[in-house]
N, C-alpha and C positions, 0 to 999 in steps of 0.2 A: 519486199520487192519480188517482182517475177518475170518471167520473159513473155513478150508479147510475140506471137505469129501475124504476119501481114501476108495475104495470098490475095494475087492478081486473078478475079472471077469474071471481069468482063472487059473485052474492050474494042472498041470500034472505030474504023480511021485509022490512022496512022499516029503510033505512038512516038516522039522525035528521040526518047528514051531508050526506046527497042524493047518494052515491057509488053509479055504474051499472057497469054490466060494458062495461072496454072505459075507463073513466077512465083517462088516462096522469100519473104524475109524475116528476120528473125531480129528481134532486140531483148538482146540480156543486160538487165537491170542489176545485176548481180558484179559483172566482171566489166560491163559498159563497153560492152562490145554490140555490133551489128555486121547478121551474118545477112550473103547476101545483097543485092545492090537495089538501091533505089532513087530513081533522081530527084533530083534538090527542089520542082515544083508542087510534087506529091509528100516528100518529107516535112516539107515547111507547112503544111496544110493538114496533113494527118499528124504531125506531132504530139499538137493538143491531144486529143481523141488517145495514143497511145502511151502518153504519162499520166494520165486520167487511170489508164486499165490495170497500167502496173502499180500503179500507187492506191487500188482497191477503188475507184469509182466505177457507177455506171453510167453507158452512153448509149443511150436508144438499142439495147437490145434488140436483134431477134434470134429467128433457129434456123440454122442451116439443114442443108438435105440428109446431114450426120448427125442431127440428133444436139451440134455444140450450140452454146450461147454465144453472139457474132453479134460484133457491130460492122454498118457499112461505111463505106465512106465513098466519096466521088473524087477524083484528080480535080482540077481546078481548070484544065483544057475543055473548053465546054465543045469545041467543035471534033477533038478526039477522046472523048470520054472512057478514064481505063477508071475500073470499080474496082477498092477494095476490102475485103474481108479483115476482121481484126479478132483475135481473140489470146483471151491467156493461155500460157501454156503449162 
């Protein structure tokens, strides 16, 4: 198991959440804790995507501006669209 980073890189509109570009979350598989806040319509939606990551799967990789391996994911609010970044840590 390993900890998963989740970082808010895009968002546009009005998030009802109050999630900015540049929010970091953090889930440790280890001690099943989550540092960090994130609301219940983005969690329930990237969950998949980030028990996948820590439990060794891949999901549509790409590469971010740093060179990491990152998957994306999109919030489920299509008219305040907040993007996020996924990767192990």
């Amino acid at each position: 198991m390993s900890k998963i980073g989740v970082k808010v890189i895009s968002k546009e509109g009005h998030c009802s959440a109050g999630h900015e570009v540049g929010d970091e979350i953090v889930f440790d598989w280890d001690t099943h804790e989550i540092e960090g806040r994130i609301c219940l319509h983005a969690l329930y939606s990237v969950m998949p995507k980030i028990y996948a990551l820590a439990h060794g799967g891949d999901v549509a990789f790409a590469v971010n501006e740093e060179g990491d391996q990152v998957a994306r994911h999109a919030c489920p609010d299509g008219y305040n669209p907040v993007i996020l970044e996924l990767k192990r840590l």
